[in-house]
NUVEXGU-469251 format. One record per residue (C-alpha): residue in one letter; x, y, z. Coordinates in steps of 0.25 Angstrom, whole numbers, plus 5000, padded with zeros to 4 digits. Example, Ala and Ser with C-alpha at 12.3 -4.5 7.8 and 13.67 -1.06 7.14 Angstrom:
2
A504949825031;S505549965029;
//
This chain:
253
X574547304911;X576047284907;X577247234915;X577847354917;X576347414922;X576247304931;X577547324937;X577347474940;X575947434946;X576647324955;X577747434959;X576847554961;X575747454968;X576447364978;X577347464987;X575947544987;X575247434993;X576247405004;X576147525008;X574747535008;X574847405017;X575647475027;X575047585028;X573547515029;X574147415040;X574547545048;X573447645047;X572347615035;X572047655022;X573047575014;X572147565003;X572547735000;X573847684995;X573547544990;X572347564981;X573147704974;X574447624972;X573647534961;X572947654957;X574447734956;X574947584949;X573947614937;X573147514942;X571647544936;X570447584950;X569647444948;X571047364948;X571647444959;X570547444968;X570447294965;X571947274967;X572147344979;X570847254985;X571847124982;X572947194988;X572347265001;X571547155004;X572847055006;X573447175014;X572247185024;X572047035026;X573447045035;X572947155042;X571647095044;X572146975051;X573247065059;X572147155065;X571147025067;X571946935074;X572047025085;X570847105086;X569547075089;X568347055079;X566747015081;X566546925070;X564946965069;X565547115066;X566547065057;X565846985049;X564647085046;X565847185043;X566447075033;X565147065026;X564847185024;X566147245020;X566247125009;X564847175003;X565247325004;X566347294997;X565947194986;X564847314983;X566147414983;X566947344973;X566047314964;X565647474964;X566947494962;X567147394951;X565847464943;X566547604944;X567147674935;X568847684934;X568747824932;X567747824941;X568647754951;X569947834950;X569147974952;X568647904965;X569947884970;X570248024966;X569148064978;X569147954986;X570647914990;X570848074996;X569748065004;X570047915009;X571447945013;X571048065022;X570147975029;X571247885030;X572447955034;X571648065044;X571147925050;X571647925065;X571247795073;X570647835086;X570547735097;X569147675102;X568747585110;X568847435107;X567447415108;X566247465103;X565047515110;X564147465100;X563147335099;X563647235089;X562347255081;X562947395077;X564147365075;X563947255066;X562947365057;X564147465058;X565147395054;X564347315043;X564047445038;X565547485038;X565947385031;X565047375022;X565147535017;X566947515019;X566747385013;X566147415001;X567047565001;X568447465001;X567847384990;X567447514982;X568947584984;X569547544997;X570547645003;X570447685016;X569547555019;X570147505033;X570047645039;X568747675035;X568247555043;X569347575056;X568547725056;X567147675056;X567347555062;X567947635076;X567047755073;X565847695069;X565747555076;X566647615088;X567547495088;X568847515093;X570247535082;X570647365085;X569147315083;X569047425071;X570347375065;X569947225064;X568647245060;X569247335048;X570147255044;X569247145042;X568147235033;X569347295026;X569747135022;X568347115018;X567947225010;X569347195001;X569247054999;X567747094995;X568247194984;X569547134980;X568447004976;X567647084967;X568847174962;X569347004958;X568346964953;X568047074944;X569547094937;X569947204946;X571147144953;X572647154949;X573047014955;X574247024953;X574747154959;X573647144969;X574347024975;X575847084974;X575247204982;X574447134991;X575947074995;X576247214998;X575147245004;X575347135014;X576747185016;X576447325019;X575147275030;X576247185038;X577347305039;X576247415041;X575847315053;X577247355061;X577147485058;X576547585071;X575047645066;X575447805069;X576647795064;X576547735051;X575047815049;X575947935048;X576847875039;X575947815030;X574947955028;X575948005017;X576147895011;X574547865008;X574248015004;X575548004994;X574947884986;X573647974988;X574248084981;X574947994969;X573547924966;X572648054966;X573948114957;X573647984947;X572147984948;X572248134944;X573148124932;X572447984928;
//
């Protein structure tokens, strides 16, 4: 990789991941922007997903501890979510390490279209704070959540935090507050599992992973003042352009 390659990756990477860090702080699915700006840098699948893990996971732990410190958690459910996310996770990433590039990028080809409809047609209903059910069930439900998203974030990763808001509220029947904490704190999980085993197996761009987790920090802290509808509707373009550029680049190889 020369200098003038790893200036172009830095330039094309970075302003990406700030916005993916402002729009994952207002409505979710950052990941669709971060994880195609390495893919558009250049950056090869197994690096990227392993780099955008360094950089997504620093951008979630501020708004883990944001959404935590005022919103209440039962540490039984939160732990068994924890574990189990940690083992999806760790079984995810080591798939993903064992697949193929090729097999990788024609993935994403399939995968991202349909993750982002998920996403952006994703509308938050309300429900009440809590849920009917007995904590034996919940902890099964949300063990098995976590342990199926988990091990989904450490296999590709986009669209990650909503996917656990939806079946968190739609499944356990937790309310959007207790849902929000909860997700936060199996999204945390399930990166610092993958971006482990991406480490330890060579797959991390230290360098511009750090400089964009920087960003990443900066985009979570401004998308925190933004208001949620507005800057949904603001952000819906802007993920399904990046969508449209990476698609182009994984077409014409």
């Amino acid at each position: 990789m020369d200098l003038e390659t790893s200036l172009n990756m830095f330039l094309i990477v970075c302003p990406l991941v700030f916005l993916a860090g402002v729009v994952d702080s207002i409505a979710g699915g950052g990941g669709l922007i971060s994880l195609p700006a390495y893919l558009i840098a250049g950056v090869p699948p197994h690096l990227a997903l392993g780099t955008n893990k360094l950089s997504s996971a620093v951008g979630t732990v501020v708004s883990t501890v944001r959404y935590c410190r005022n919103m209440p958690i039962r540490p039984l459910l939160a732990l068994l979510s924890i574990a189990f996310a940690l083992i999806g996770s760790v079984c995810g990433s080591n798939l993903a390490l064992l697949a193929d590039e090729g097999l990788l990028r024609n993935l994403m080809i399939f995968v991202l279209p349909v993750v982002a409809v998920v996403v952006l047609s994703n509308k938050r209903a309300p429900a009440a704070e809590e849920s009917p059910y007995s904590t034996a069930r919940l902890a099964a439900s949300m063990s098995g959540i976590a342990f199926v998203i988990g091990g989904y974030d450490g296999f590709y990763g986009p669209g990650t935090g909503t996917f656990l808001l939806l079946l968190f509220m739609g499944l356990c029947k937790l309310g959007v507050r207790q849902s929000s904490a909860y997700t936060k704190v199996v999204n945390l999980s399930s990166n610092l599992a993958a971006l482990t085993v991406f480490l330890l197996s060579g797959k991390v761009v230290v360098p511009l992973g750090l400089c964009a987790a920087a960003f990443s920090i900066a985009g979570h802290y401004i998308g925190a003042g933004i208001v949620l509808k507005r800057g949904y509707r603001a952000v819906r373009p802007v993920v399904l352009v990046v969508l449209a550029l990476l698609f182009i680049k994984l077409v014409l190889g």
